[in-house]
DRENTORKOL-3810 file (N, C-alpha, C; in nm, 4 decimals):
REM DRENTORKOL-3810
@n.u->0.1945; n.v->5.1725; n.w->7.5630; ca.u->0.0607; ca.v->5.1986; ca.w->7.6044; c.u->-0.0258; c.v->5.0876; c.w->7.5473
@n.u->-0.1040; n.v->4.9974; n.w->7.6417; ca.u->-0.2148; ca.v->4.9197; ca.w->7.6255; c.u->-0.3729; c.v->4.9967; c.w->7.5692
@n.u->-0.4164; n.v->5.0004; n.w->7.4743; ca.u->-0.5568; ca.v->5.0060; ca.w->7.4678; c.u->-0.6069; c.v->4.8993; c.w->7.4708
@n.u->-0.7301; n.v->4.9185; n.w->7.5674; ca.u->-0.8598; ca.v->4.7991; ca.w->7.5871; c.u->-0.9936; c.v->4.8459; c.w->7.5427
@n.u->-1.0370; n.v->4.7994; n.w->7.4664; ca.u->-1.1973; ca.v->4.8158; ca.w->7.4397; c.u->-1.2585; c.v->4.8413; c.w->7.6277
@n.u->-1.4116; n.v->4.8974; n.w->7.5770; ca.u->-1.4870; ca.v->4.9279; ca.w->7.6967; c.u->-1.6233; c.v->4.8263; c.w->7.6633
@n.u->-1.6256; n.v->4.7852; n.w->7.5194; ca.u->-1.7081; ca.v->4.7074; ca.w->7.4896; c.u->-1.7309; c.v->4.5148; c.w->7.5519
@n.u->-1.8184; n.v->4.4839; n.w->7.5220; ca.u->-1.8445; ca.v->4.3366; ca.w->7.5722; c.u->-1.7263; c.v->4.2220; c.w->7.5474
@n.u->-1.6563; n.v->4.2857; n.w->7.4138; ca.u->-1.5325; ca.v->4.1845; ca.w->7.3636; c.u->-1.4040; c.v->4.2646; c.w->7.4201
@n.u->-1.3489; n.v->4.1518; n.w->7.4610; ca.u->-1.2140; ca.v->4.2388; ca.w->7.5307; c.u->-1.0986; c.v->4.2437; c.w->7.3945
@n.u->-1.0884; n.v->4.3335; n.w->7.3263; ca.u->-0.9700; ca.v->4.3908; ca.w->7.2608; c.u->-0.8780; c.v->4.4774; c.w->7.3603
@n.u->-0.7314; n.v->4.4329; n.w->7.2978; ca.u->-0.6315; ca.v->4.4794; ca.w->7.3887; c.u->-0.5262; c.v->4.5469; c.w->7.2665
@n.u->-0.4483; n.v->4.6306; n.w->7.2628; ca.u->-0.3372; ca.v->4.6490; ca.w->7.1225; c.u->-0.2313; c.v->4.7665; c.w->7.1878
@n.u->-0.1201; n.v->4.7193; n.w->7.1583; ca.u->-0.0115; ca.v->4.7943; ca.w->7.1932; c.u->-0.0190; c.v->4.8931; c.w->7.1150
@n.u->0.0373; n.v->5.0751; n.w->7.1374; ca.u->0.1195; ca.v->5.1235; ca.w->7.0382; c.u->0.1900; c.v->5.1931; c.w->7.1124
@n.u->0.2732; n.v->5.2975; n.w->7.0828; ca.u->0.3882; ca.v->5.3705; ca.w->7.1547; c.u->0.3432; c.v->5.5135; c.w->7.1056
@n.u->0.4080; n.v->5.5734; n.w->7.2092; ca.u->0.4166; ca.v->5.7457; ca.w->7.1847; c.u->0.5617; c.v->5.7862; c.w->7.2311
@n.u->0.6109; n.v->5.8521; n.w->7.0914; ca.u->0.7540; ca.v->5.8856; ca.w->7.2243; c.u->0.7783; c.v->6.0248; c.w->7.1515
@n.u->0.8199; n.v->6.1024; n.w->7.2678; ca.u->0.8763; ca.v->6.2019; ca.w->7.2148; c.u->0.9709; c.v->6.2122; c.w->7.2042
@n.u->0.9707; n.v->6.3373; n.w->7.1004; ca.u->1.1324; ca.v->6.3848; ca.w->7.0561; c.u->1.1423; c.v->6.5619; c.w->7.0405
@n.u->1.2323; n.v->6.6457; n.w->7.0092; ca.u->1.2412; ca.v->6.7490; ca.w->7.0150; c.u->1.1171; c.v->6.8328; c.w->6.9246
@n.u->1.0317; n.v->6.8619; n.w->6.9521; ca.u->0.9217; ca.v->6.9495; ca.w->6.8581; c.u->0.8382; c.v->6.8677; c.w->6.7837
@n.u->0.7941; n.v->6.7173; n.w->6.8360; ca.u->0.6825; ca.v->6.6223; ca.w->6.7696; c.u->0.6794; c.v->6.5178; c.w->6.8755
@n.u->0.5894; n.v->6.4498; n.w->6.8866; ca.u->0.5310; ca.v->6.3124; ca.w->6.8885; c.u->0.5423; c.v->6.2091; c.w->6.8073
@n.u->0.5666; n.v->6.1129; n.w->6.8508; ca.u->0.5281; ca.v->5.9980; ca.w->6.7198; c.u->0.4868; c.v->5.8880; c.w->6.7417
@n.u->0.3599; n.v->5.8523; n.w->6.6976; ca.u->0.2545; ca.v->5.7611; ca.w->6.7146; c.u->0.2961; c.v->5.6434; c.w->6.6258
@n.u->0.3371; n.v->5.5701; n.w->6.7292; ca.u->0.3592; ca.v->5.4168; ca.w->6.6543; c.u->0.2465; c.v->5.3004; c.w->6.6462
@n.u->0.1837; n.v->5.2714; n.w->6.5486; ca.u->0.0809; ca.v->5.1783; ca.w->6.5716; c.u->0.0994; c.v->5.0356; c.w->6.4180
@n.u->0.1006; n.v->4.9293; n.w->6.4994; ca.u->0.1737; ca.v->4.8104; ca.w->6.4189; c.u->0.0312; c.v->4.8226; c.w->6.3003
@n.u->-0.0641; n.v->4.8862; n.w->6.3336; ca.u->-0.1755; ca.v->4.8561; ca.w->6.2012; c.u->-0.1832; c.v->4.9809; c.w->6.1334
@n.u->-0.0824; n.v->5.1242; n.w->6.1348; ca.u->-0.0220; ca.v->5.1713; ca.w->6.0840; c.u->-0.1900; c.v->5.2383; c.w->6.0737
@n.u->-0.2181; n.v->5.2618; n.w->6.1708; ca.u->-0.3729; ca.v->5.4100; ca.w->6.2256; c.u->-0.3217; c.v->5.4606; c.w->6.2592
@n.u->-0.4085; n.v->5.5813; n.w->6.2821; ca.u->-0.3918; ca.v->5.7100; ca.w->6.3413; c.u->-0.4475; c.v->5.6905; c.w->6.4538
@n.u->-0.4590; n.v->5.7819; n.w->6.5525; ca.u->-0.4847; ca.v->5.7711; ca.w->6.6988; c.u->-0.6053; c.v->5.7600; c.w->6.7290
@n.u->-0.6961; n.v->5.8370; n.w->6.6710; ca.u->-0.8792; ca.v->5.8204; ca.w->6.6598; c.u->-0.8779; c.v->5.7223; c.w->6.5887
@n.u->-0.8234; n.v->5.6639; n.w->6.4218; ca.u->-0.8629; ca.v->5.5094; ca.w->6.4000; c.u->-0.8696; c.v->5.4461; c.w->6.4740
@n.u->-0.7225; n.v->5.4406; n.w->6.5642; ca.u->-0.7338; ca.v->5.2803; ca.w->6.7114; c.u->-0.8564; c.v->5.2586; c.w->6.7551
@n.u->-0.8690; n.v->5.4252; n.w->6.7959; ca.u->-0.9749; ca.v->5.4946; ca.w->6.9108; c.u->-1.1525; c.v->5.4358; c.w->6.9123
@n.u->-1.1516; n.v->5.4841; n.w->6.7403; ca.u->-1.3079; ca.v->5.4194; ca.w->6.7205; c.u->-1.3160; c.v->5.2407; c.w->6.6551
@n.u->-1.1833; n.v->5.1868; n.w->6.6821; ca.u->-1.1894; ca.v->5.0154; ca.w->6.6863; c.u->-1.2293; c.v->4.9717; c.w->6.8342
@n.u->-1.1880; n.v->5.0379; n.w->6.9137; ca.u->-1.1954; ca.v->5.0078; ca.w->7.0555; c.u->-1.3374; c.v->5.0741; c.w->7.1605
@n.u->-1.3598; n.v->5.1651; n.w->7.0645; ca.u->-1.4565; ca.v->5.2468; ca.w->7.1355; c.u->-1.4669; c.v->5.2801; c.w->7.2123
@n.u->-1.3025; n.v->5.3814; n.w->7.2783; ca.u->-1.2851; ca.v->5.4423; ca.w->7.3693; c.u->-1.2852; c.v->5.5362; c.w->7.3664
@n.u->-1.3019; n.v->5.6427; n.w->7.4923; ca.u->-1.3103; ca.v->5.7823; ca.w->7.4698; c.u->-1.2299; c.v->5.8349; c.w->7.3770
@n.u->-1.1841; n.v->5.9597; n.w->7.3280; ca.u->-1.0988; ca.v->6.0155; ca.w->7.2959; c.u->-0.9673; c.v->6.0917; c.w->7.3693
@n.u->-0.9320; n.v->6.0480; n.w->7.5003; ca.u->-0.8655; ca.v->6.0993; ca.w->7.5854; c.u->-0.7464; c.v->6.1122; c.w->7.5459
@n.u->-0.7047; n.v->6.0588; n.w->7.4922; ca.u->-0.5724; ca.v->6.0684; ca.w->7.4440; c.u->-0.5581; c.v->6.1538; c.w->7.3176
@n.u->-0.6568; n.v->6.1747; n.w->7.2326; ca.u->-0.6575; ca.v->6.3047; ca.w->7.1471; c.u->-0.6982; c.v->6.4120; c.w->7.1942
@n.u->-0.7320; n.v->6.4599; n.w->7.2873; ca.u->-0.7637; ca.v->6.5739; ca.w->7.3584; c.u->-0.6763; c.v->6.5952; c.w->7.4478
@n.u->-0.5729; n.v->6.4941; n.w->7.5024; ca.u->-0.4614; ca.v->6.5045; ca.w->7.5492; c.u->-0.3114; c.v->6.5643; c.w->7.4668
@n.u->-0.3274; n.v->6.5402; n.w->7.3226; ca.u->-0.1921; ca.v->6.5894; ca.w->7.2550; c.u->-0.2628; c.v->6.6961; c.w->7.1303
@n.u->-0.3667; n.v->6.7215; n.w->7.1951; ca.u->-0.4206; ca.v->6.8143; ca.w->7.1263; c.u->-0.3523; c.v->6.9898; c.w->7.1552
@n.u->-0.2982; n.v->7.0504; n.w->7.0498; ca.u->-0.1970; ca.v->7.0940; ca.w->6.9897; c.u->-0.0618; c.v->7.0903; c.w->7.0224
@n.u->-0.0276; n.v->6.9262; n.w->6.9860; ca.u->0.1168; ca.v->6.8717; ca.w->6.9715; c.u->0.1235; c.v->6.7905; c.w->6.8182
@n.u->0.2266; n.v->6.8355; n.w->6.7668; ca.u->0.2935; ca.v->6.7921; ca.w->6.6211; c.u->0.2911; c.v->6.6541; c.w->6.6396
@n.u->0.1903; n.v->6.5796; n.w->6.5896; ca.u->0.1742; ca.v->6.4525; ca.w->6.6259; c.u->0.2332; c.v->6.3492; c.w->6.4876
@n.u->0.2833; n.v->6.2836; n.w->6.4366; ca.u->0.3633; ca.v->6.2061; ca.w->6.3649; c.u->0.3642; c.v->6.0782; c.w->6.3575
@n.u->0.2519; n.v->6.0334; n.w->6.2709; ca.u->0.1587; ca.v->5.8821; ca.w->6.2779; c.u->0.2478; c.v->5.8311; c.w->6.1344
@n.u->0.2755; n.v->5.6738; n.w->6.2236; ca.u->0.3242; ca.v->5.6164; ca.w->6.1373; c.u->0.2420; c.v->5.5214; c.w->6.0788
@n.u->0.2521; n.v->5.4828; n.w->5.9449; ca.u->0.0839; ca.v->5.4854; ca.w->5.8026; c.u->0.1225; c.v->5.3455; c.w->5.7458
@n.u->0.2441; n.v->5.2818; n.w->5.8210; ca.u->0.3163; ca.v->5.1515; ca.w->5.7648; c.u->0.1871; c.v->5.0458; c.w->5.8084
@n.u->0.1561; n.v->4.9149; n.w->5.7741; ca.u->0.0753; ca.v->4.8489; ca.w->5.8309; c.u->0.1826; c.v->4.7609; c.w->5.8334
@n.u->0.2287; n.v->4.6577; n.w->5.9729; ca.u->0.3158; ca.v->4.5946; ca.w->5.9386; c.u->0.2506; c.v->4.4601; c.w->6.0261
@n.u->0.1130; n.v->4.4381; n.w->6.0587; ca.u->0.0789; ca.v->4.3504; ca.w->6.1084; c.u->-0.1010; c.v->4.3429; c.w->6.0903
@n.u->-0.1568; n.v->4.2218; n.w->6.0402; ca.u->-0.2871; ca.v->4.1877; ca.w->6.0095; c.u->-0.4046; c.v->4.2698; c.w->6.1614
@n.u->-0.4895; n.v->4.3008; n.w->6.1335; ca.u->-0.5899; ca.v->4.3299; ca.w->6.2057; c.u->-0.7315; c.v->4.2176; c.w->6.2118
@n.u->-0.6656; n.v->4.1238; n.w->6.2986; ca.u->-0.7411; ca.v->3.9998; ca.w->6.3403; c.u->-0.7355; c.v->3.9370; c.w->6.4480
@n.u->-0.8234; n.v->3.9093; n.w->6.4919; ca.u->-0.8078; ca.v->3.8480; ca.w->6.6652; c.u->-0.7230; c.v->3.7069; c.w->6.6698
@n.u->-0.7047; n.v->3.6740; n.w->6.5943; ca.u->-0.5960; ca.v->3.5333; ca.w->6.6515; c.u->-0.4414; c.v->3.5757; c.w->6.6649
@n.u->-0.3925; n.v->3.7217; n.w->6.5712; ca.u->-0.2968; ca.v->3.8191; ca.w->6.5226; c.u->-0.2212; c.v->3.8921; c.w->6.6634
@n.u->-0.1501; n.v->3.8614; n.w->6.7306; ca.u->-0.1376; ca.v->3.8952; ca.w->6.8624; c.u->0.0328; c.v->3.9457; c.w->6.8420
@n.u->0.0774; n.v->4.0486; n.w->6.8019; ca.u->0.2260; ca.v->4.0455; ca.w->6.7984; c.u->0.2802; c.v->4.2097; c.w->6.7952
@n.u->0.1377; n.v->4.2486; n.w->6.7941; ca.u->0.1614; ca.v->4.3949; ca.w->6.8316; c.u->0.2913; c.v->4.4570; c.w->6.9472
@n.u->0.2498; n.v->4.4023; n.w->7.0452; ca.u->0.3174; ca.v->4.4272; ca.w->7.1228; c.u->0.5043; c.v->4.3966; c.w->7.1533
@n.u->0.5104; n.v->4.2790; n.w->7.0413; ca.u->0.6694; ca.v->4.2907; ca.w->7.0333; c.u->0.6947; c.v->4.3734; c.w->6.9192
@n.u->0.5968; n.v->4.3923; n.w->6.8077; ca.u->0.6470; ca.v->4.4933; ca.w->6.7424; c.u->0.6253; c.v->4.6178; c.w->6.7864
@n.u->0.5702; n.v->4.6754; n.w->6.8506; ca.u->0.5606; ca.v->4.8160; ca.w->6.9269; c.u->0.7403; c.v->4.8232; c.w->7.0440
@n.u->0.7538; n.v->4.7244; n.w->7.0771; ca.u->0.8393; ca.v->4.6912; ca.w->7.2366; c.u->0.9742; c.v->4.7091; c.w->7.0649
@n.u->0.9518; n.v->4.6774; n.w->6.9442; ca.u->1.0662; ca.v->4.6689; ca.w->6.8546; c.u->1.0970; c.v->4.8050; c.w->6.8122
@n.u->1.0185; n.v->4.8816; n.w->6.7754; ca.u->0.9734; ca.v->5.0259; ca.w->6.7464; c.u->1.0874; c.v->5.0770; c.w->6.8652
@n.u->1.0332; n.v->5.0553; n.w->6.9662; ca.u->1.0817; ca.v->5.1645; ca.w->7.1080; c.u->1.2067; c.v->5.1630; c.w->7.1388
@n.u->1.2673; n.v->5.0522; n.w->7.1193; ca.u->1.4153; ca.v->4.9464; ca.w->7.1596; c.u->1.4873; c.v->4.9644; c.w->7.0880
@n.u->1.4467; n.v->4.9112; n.w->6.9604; ca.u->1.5215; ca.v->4.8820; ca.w->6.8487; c.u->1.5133; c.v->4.9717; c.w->6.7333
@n.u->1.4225; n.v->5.0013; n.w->6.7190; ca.u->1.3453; ca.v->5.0992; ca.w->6.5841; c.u->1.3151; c.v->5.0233; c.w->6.4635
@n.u->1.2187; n.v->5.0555; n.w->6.3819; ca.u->1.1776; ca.v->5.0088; ca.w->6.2976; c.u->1.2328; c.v->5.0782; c.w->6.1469
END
């Protein structure tokens, strides 16, 4: 899953959701929670009102800088899903 800002600066950031038997698990390479991403991007909350009451399972690792030149989210998210972390 791509998030994009709605704001004037285009931010873009991978993370994953995958399920498994009786949870969710929220993969995010800057190691937020789903509303952290949420209010970097300043997008609705649709997606927390969407897994709203599901065992959700945020992973708290930071394994990549939060900076705009920092672009690698997305093979580490695509590493998460594939491969596992």
């Amino acid at each position: 899953m791509q998030i994009h800002s709605l704001g004037p600066a285009s931010v873009g950031h991978w993370i994953s959701l995958i399920q498994y038997p009786g949870y969710i698990e929220n993969f995010d390479s800057y190691g937020l929670t789903i509303d952290q991403e949420l209010s970097i991007t300043h997008e609705k909350r649709y997606l927390s009102i969407l897994l709203r009451g599901q065992e959700v399972k945020q992973g708290t690792v930071q394994l990549q800088e939060i900076r705009n030149d920092v672009n690698t989210c997305g093979a580490v998210t695509s590493n998460n899903v594939f491969g596992g972390i």
